[in-house]
VEXLO-230331 format. One record per atom (N, C-alpha, C): y, z, x; residue in one letter. Coordinates in steps of 0.05 Angstrom, whole numbers, plus 5000, padded with zeros to 4 digits. Layout:
REM residues N
YZXA
...
This chain:
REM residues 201
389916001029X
390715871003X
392216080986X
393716040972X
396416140956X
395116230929X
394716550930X
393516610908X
395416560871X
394816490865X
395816400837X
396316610813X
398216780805X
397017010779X
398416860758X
397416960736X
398916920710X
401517150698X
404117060694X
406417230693X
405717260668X
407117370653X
408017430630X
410217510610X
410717680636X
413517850626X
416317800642X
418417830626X
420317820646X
421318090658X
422018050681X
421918270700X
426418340707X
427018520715X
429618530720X
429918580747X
427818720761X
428618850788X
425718950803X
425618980826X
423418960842X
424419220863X
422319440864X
423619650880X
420919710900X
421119740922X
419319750947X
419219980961X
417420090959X
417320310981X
414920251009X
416120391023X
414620451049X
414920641074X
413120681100X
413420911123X
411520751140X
411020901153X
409020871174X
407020641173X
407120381185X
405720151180X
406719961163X
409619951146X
410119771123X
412019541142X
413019671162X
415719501169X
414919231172X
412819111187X
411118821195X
410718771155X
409318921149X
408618771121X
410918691112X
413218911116X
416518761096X
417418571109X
416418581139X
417618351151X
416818151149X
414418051139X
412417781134X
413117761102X
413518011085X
414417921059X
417417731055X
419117901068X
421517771071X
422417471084X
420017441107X
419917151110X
418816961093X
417617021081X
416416841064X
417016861026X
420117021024X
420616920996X
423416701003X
423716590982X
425716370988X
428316480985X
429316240996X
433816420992X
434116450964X
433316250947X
434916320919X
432416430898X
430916650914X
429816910898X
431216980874X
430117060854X
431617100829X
431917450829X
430417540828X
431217810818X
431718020858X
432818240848X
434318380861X
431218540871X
431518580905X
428918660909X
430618990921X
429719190921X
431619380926X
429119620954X
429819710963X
427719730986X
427919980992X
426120170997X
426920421010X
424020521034X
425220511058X
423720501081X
424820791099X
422420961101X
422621131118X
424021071143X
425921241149X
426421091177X
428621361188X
429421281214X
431121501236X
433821441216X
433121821205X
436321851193X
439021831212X
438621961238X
442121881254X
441521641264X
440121471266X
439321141273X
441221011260X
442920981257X
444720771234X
444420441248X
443720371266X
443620091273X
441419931285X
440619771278X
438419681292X
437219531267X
436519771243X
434219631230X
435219481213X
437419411203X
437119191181X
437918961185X
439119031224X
438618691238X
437018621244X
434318761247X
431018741258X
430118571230X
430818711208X
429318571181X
431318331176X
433018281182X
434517981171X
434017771188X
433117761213X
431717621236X
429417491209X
428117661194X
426517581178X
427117401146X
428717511147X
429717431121X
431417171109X
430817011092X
433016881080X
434316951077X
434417181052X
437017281041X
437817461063X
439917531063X
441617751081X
441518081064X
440318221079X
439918521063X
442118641071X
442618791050X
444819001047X
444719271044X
446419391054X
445319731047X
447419731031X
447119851001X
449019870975X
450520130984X
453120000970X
454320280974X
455320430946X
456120750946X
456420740922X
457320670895X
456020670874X
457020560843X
457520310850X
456620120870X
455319850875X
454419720850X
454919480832X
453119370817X
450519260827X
448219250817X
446019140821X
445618830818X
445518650835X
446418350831X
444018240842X
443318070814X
440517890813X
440717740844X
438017700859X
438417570878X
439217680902X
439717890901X
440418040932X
437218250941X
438318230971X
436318410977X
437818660990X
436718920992X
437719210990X
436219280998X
437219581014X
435619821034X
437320091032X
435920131025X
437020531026X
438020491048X
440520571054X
441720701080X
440520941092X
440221001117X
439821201128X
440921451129X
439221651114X
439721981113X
441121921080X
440721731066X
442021781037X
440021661023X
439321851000X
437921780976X
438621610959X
437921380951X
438621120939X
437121290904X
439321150880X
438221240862X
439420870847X
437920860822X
439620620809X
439720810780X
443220660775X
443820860751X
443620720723X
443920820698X
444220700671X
444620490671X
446720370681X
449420230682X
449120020705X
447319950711X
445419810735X
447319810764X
447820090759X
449220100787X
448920310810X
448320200833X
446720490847X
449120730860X
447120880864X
448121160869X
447021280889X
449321340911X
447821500939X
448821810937X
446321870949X
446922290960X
445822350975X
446622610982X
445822711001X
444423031002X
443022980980X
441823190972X
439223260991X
437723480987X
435523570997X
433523411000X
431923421019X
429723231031X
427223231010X
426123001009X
424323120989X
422222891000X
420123061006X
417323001013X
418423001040X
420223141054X
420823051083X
422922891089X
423622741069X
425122491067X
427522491060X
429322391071X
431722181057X
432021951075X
432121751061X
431621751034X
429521721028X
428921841004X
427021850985X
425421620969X
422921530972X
421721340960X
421221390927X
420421690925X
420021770900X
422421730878X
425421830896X
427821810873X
428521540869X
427621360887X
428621020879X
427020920855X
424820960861X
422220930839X
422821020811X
423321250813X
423321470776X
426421380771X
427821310792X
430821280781X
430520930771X
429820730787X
429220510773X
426820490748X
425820660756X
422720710722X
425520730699X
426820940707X
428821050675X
430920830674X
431920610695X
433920440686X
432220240674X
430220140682X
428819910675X
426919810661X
425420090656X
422420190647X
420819920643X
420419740618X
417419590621X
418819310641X
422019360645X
422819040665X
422119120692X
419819220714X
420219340736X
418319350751X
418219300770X
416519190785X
417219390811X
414619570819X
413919720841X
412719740859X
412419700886X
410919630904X
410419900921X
408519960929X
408220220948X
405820070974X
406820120991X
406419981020X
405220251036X
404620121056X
403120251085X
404720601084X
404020811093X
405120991100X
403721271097X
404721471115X
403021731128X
403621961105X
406221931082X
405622241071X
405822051039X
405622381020X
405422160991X
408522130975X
410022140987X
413021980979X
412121730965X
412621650935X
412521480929X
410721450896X
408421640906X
405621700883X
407621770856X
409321970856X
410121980831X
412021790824X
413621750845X
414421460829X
412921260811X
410721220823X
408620980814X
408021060783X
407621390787X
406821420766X
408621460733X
411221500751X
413421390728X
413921160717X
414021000744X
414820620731X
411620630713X
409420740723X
406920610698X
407220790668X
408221070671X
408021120638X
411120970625X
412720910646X
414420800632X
414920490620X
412020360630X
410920110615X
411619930642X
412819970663X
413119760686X
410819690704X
410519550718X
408119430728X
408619590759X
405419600762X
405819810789X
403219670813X
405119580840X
402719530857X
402219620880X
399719650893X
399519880918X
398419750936X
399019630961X
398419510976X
394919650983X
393719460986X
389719610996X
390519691016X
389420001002X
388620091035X
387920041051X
385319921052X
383919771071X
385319551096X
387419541081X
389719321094X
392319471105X
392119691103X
394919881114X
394020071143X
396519961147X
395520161179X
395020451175X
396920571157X
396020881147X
396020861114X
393520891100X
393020921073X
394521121059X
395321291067X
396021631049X
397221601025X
399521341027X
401321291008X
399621160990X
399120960990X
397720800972X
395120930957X
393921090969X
391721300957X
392921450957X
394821660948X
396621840940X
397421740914X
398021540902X
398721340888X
396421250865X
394421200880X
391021150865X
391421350853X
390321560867X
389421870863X
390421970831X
394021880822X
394922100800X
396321920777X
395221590786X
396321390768X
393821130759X
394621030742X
392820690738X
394420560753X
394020430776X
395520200788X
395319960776X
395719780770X
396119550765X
394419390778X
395219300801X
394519140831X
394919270846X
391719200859X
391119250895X
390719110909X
393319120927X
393318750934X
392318820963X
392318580984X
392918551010X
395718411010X
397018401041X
400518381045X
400018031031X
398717901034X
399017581027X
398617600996X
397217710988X
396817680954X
399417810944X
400818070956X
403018120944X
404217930944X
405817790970X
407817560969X
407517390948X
404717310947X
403717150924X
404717160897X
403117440897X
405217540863X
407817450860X
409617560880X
412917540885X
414017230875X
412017010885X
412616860886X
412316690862X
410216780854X
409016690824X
411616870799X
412717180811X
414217180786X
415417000795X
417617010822X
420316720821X
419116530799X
417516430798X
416916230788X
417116260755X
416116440750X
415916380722X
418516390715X
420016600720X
422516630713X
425216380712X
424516260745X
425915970740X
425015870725X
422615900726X
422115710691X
422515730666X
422915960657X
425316140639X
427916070629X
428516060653X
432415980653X
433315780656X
């Protein structure tokens, strides 16, 4: 049964992280939001930096919408879905428009879960919606803990429900989370904002 929340706020943008164990959860998320999703879901997934092919036809098999890897000074457009490209750090700028580099690895990574996070916390702050998923190192925790002092809503998939916890309790550990969901109650949420918001506009 279809867990039910109460919205409140209106939201601008939805930013996702994950590694080790998220790919099935994004892939059951992505099947189950509808094509005309309202807000911009933006995604950043550990994955094989010289890999350039494979994964974002593996995730559109899943998807309504068709995901895109943004390229730079890209506008950010309600209703699309997005993925860090591989070996580049996805940032979103002032000006709701993203920005790739190729700077130093951080937590191991490019791209980086943490710079998508604190870079969408500072474009978006209380409109923002954060998700931290399945995964083996803590890429991500300070993000969480930016979108929450910066008034945005922050949720961490249960551990108990992730194939590797680290991320999500990495995340507990140095912030207030919001919600601790399992992968069906997130969608839920997702679905419940769509909703309020069409009801909005």
């Amino acid at each position: 049964m279809r867990r039910l929340f109460k919205i409140e706020q209106d939201y601008k943008a939805i930013v996702i992280g994950g590694s080790a164990g998220s790919f099935q959860v994004i892939s059951k998320l992505l099947s189950q939001l509808p094509s005309d999703f309202e807000l911009p879901i933006i995604m950043c997934l550990h994955r094989l930096r010289h890999v350039r092919n494979g994964f974002v036809e593996a995730l559109n098999i899943k998807s309504s919408i068709p995901i895109q890897e943004p390229t730079d000074k890209e506008p950010v457009r309600k209703g699309k879905f997005y993925l860090s490209p591989a070996n580049y750090h996805l940032s979103i700028e002032l000006g709701n428009t993203f920005a790739l580099t190729t700077e130093d690895l951080m937590n191991n990574s490019r791209p980086s879960i943490d710079i998508l996070l604190q870079t969408g916390a500072y474009a978006y702050r209380n409109k923002l919606i954060g998700i931290l998923l399945s995964g083996a190192n803590r890429d991500g925790a300070q993000g969480m803990k930016m979108i929450n002092e910066r008034g945005g809503l922050t949720i961490v998939q249960d551990p108990k429900d992730c194939l590797i916890d680290t991320m999500p309790v990495s995340a507990l550990n140095i912030t207030d989370i919001d919600h601790v969901l399992n992968v069906q109650d997130i969608i839920d949420f997702l679905l419940s904002v769509d909703k309020y918001i069409k009801t909005k506009s």
